[in-house]
C-alpha positions in Angstrom: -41.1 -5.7 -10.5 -41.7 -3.2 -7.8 -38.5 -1.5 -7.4 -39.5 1.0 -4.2 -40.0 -2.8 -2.8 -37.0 -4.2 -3.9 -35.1 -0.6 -2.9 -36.8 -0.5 0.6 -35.0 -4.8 1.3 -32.0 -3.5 -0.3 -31.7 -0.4 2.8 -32.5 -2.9 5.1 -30.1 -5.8 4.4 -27.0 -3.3 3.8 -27.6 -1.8 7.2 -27.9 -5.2 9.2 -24.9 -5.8 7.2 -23.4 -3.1 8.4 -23.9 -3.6 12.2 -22.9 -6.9 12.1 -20.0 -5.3 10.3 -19.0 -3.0 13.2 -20.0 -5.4 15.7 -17.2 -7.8 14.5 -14.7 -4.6 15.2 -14.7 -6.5 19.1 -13.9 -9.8 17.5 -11.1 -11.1 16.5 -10.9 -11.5 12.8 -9.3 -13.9 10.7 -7.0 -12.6 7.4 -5.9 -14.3 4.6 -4.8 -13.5 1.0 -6.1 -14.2 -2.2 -4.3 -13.1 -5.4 -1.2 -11.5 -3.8 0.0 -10.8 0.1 -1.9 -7.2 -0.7 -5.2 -8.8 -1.6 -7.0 -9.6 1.7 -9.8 -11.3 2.8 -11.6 -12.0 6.4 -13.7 -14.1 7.7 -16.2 -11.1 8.0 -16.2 -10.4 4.2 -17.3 -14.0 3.5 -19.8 -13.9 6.2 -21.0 -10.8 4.9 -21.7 -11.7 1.3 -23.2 -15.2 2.6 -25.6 -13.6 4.7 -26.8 -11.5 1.3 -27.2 -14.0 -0.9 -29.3 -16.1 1.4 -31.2 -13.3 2.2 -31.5 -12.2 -1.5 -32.4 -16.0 -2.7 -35.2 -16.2 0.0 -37.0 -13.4 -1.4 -36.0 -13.2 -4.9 -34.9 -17.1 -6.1 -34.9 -15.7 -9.4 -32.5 -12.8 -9.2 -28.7 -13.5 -10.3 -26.3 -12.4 -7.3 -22.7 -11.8 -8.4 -20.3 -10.7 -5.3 -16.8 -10.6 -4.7 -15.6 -13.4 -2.7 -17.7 -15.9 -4.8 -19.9 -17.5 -2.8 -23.3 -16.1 -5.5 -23.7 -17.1 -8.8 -21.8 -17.5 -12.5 -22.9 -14.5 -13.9 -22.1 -15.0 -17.6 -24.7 -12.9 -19.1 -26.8 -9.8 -17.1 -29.7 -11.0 -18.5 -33.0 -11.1 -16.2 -32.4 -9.3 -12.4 -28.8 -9.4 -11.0 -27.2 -7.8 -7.8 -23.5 -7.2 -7.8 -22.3 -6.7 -4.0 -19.1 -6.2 -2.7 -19.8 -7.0 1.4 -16.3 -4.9 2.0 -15.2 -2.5 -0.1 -11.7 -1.3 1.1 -10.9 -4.4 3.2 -7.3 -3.6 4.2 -8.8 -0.6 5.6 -10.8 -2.9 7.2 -7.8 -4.7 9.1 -5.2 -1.5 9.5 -7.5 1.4 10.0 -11.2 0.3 11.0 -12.5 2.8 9.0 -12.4 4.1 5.2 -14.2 0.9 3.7 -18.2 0.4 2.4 -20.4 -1.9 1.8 -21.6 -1.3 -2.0 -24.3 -2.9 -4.5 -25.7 -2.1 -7.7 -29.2 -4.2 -9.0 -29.4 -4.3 -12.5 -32.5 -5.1 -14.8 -31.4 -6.5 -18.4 -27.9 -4.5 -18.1 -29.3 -1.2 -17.2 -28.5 -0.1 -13.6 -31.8 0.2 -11.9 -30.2 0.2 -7.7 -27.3 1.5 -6.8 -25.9 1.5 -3.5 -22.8 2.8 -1.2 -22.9 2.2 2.7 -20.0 4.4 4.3 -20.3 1.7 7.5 -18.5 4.0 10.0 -19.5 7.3 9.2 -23.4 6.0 9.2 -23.5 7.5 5.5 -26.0 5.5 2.8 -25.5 6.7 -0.5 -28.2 5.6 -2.5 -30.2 6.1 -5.7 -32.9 4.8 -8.2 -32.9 4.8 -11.9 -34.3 8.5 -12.8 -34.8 9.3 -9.2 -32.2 11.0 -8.0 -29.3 10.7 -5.5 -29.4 10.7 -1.9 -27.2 10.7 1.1 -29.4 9.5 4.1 -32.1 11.0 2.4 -30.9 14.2 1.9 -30.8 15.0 -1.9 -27.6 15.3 -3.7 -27.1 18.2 -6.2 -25.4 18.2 -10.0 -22.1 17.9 -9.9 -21.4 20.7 -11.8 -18.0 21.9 -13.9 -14.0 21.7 -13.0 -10.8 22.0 -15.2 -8.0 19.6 -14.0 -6.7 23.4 -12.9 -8.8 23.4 -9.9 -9.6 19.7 -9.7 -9.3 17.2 -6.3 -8.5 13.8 -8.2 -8.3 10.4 -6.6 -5.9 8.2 -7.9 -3.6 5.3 -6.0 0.4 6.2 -6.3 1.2 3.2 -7.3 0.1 4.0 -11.2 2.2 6.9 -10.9 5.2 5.1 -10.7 6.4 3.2 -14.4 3.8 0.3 -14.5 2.8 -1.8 -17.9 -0.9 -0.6 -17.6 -0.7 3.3 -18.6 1.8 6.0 -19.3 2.8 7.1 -16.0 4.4 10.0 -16.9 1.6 11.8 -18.3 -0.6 11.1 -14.6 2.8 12.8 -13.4 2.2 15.6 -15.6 -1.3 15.8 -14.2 -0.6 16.0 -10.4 1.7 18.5 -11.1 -1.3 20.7 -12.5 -4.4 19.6 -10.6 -5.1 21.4 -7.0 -4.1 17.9 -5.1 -4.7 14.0 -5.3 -6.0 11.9 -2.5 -6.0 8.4 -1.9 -8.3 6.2 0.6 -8.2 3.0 -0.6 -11.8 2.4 -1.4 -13.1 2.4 -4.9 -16.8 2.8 -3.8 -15.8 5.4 -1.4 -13.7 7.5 -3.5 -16.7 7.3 -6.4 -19.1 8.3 -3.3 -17.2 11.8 -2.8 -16.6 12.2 -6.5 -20.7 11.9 -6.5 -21.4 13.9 -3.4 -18.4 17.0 -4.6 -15.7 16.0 -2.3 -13.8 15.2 -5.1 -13.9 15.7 -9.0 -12.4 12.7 -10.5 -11.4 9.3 -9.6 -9.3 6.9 -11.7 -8.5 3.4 -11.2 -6.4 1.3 -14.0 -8.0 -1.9 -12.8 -11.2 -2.6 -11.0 -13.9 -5.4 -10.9 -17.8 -5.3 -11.5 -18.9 -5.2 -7.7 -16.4 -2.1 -7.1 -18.2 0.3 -9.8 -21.7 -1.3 -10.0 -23.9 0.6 -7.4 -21.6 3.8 -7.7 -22.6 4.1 -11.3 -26.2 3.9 -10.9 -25.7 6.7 -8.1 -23.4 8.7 -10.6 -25.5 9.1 -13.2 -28.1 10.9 -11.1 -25.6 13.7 -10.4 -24.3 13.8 -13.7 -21.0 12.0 -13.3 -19.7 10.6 -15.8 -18.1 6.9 -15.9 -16.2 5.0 -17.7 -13.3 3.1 -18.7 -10.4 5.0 -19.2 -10.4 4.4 -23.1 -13.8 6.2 -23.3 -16.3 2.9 -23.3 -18.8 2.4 -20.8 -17.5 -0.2 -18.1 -18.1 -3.9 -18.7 -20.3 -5.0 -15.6 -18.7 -9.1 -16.4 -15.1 -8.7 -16.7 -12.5 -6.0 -15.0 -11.9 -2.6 -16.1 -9.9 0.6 -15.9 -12.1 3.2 -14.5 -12.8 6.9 -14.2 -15.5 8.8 -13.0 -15.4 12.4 -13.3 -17.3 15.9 -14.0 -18.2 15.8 -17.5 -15.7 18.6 -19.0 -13.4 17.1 -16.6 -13.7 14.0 -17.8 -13.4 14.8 -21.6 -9.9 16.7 -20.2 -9.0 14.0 -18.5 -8.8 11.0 -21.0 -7.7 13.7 -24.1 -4.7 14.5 -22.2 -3.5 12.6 -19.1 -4.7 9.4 -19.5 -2.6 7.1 -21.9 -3.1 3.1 -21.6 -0.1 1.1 -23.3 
């Protein structure tokens, strides 16, 4: 397998993706919802992951392709070549806002993360990163990420896991946004893992998310020195959902020893 080939048709479908993406802003776009009234999905998100997986089976028939709205295959086993793409990352930022949604894919050989991918469509911004190669933004070189306490740290984190829930102990995240700088919220998984990669934040944490929202930012995360995983310690299962954190490492260790409680 030549992965600088395989990387350079990766670049080039998730930026025709992306202009057919912000072409369809002049269009007028069809919403429905999938597991709950919150849960949307367009007619641009299935269009989106069609168009990779015909593109991806027309060059590599023998590569698994496991995306979001579930038009690829049943991945049961990441055995062989598999691509995990989510065609719109943040889609009801999609509908409201326009903005504050990605593109994001991780290509994985035998289970170990070999691609990994986040395409900031609006801001132009390609995240991107090969095994042991480093991280890049547009081809600019991302640094380590460095050190934080929870003192001094940004942390992204949706409010709604701050309020009593049956997933975690809410009242020690309260405890935690009471002592971190600030929390932020945008409503992109891939995109909040993008700034905790590139320093604009230092944690994010997420109680539940699926394999095509964490499989290209962790490829890219481990090139800075981020740290994922779910939020009892393990690394993330790429075939079922998870909770999720990706942080700094001391950060990290802080994190799960003393905010983070899953009932």
């Amino acid at each position: 397998m030549d992965w600088n080939e395989v990387d350079r048709y990766a670049k080039s479908l998730i930026k025709e993706a992306g202009h057919k993406i912000r072409l369809s802003f002049y269009q007028r776009i069809q919403v429905e919802s999938k597991s709950n009234v919150n849960d949307l999905v367009t007619n641009i998100d299935q269009e989106i992951e069609q168009f990779f997986i015909r593109h991806i089976q027309s060059v590599y028939p023998t590569h698994q392709i496991l995306g979001e709205e579930g038009f690829g295959d049943q991945v049961t086993s990441l055995n062989g070549v598999t691509w995990l793409v989510d065609p719109i990352d943040g889609t009801t930022n999609f509908v409201h806002q326009k903005r504050n949604f990605a593109i994001t894919v991780g290509i994985y050989k035998d289970g170990i993360g070999m691609l990994g991918y986040i395409y900031d469509i609006v801001r132009d911004e390609l995240y991107a990163a090969k095994k042991g190669g480093g991280a890049f933004v547009n081809d600019e070189r991302l640094p380590q990420v460095g050190e934080s306490s929870v003192h001094t740290a940004m942390i992204g984190i949706n409010a709604r896991w701050l309020a009593p829930n049956q997933h975690i102990n809410h009242k020690k995240l309260l405890n935690m946004i009471q002592e971190c700088r600030g929390t932020r919220s945008y409503g992109s998984a891939a995109l909040e893992m993008a700034y905790v990669i590139s320093g604009k934040l230092d944690a994010y944490i997420s109680v539940r998310l699926s394999p095509w929202d964490i499989a290209g930012g962790m490829v890219i995360a481990k090139e800075v020195g981020a740290l994922p995983s779910s939020l009892s310690g393990e690394m993330p299962s790429l075939l079922t959902s998870n909770s999720f954190i990706l942080a700094r490492p001391k950060l990290h260790e802080e994190l799960l020893s003393n905010y983070i409680e899953l009932k």
